[in-house]
C-alpha angles and dihedrals in degrees: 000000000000088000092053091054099041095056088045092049086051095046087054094046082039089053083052102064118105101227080052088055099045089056091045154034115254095248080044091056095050098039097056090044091055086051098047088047101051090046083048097056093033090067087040093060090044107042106020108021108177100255120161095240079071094038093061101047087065088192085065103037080056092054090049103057084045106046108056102030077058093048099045090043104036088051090051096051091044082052095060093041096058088056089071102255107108091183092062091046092060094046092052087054087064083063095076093039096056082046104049085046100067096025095044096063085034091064097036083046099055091034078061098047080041095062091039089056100049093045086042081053090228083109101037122109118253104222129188121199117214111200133041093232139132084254082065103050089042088051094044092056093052101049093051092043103130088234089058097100086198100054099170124204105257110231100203136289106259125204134181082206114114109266080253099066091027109094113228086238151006123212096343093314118101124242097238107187146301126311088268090063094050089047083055098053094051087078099066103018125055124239139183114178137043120183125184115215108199141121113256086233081074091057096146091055096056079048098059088042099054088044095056088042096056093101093066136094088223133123116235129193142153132256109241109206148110093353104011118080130181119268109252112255088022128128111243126196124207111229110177093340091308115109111231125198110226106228094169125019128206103272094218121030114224091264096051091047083053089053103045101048096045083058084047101057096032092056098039086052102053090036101051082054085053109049089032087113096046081049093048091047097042086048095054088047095056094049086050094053098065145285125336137068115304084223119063110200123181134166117261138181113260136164123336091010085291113148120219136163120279116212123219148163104262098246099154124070103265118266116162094196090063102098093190094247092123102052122211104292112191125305083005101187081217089072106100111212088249090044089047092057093043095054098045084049094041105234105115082072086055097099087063089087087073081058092065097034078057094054093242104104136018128225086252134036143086114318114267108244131191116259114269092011110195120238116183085336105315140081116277097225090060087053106044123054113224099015099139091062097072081064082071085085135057098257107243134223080239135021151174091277099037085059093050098060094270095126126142135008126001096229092180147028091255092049085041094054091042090053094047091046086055095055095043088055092051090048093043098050099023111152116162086250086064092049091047080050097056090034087059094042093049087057103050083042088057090041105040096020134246105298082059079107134037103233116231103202093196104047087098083086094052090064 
């Protein structure tokens, strides 16, 4: 985004030069600035994006801002020149200068911030290590290597073995636990990185590890050396010189956490002011309406497994024994009359809002559950495959499934793997134009009711 703004800043002082403004009109100079500067980011973000792997290599960061600004610019001028008018030409050459001066000390300035972060250790990975092995202790010694200029923080080695045939370290980190305890600390620590190393001959181990790491933000992958070998057709990655295979990918990149959050926070905030007075009124009906808390909180399952309190219109009897497993199934007696209007209009899920004002949830994701929630008697993570990964986003008032008719409680195991599916898809293929889809849904569906849309319980599949 700073490049962005830094090529649009130059193409206005560049539209100001008076050699600029003897070749062309004053609309003609902008608007050919405008047009040089989004070509010019547009091959920034696509050949050399700023990742910190760049950044931190300065005499790269300082190719980059030279080379493309020359070439945009350069083509353009020997464009114009071809076409026979050697004083727009000029004029078109101080393009890339404006450009390179305000790039140029961007890119030497964040390369520096870059270096000072990862030594500073705020910009440095959090990695976690699976498996007490000698890949381990090989890896280990070559990510902290002084010459390594991304030396990360090592989180820990992790290992299912008993604490008796587990060693107390690995290559000067200690084994801190088992794969439980890594998947504990992810709730408090961050971590960005999870690696299994393990040979392939112990497939069904990397399995179970990947399986109990689902929950997590985290990237896995799998260390690729001595007996394990690339498949043949996959993508590998390099981490310290070692190829890795990727097995789970971060469901939402940095910039995209960044964005949606800032959409989050922006649109909860406007609409909370807005519908204060609905909230106020729902709230004096309800105190009216007989004995309990106006708000109901209950714990609920968010990201990385981490549980935090849910906020809701009170719309049951109170009863404080009634610890939420079982859901509201139909015509549900616990629904109180007033209960029973808040929650076909939706109101009673308003003071969620709070929730994403609070950092916990987002406007759009999968629904928050309770933990071991119960579907036709059983807990839902023993009946649905795959059911932890849909913890690897922050959960959301509304939702893909939610939008497609998939609304209330899962009353048995089909409706509660379509649901899931559902999740997993949202997660799998989120863009921000997919949240703006299922916000504007939601809002004919509260406005026109639930039957606005046809639900279409398999276009999960389409996405």
């Amino acid at each position: 985004m700073l490049d962005l703004v830094a090529v649009l800043v130059a193409s206005l002082l560049w539209a100001d030069a008076s050699a600029v403004k003897a070749a062309f009109t004053p609309l003609e100079a902008q608007l050919i600035g405008i047009g040089l500067a989004g070509l010019c980011w547009a091959a920034i973000v696509s050949l050399t994006p700023a990742t910190l792997g760049r950044l931190l290599d300065v005499p790269w960061a300082i190719a980059d801002s030279l080379l493309l600004p020359a070439v945009v610019g350069g083509g353009a001028a020997i464009f114009a020149y071809l076409m026979g008018d050697s004083h727009v030409a000029a004029a078109v050459l101080l393009w890339p200068v404006a450009t390179l001066s305000l790039l140029l000390p961007l890119r030497i300035l964040f390369a520096g911030l870059a270096r000072r972060g990862v030594r500073d250790g705020w910009l440095r990975r959090r990695i976690a290590i699976v498996g007490a092995t000698d890949m381990s202790s090989e890896l280990i010694h070559r990510l902290t290597d002084p010459t390594n200029p991304e030396i990360p923080d090592l989180v820990g080695v992790f290992d299912d073995r008993d604490a008796t045939r587990r060693p107390p370290e690995v290559g000067g980190v200690g084994v801190r636990g088992d794969i439980a305890e890594l998947c504990r600390r992810a709730q408090t620590e961050r971590l960005d990185l999870i690696v299994i190393a393990l040979p392939l001959s112990r497939a069904l181990d990397i399995l179970r590890s990947v399986q109990q790491v689902q929950a997590l933000t985290a990237e896995v992958v799998v260390l690729l050396e001595g007996q394990n070998a690339a498949p043949q057709g996959t993508r590998v990655s390099v981490i310290a010189g070692y190829p890795v295979l990727q097995l789970v990918r971060q469901p939402l990149q940095p910039g995209a956490v960044l964005a949606k959050g800032m959409i989050d926070y922006v649109l909860a905030a406007v609409a909370l002011l807005l519908v204060s007075p609905i909230l106020l009124a729902a709230a004096l009906a309800i105190r009216l309406s007989g004995p309990g808390p106006v708000l109901f909180r209950q714990p609920r399952v968010g990201r990385n497994g981490r549980i935090f309190n849910i906020l809701k219109l009170r719309t049951l009897r109170w009863d404080p024994e009634d610890d939420g497993r079982r859901g509201v199934i139909a015509n549900d007696s616990r629904v109180t009359r007033i209960g029973h209007v808040l929650r076909v209009l939706c109101v009673d899920e308003l003071p969620q809002l709070i929730n994403v004002l609070r950092g916990e949830m987002s406007l759009v994701g999968p629904r928050p559950h309770v933990a071991h929630m119960l579907v036709a008697g059983e807990p839902i993570e023993q009946l649905v495959p795959g059911y932890g990964a849909r913890h690897r986003m922050k959960p959301g008032i509304t939702g893909w499934a939610q939008v497609n008719g998939l609304s209330g409680t899962m009353s048995d195991v089909a409706m509660a793997r379509v649901v899931i599916a559902h999740d997993l898809a949202y997660i799998s293929e989120w863009s921000i134009w997919l949240d703006l889809r299922i916000l504007a849904r939601t809002a004919v569906i509260s406005l026109f009711g639930r039957n606005a849309f046809d639900a279409q319980l398999r276009e999960w599949r389409g996405l």
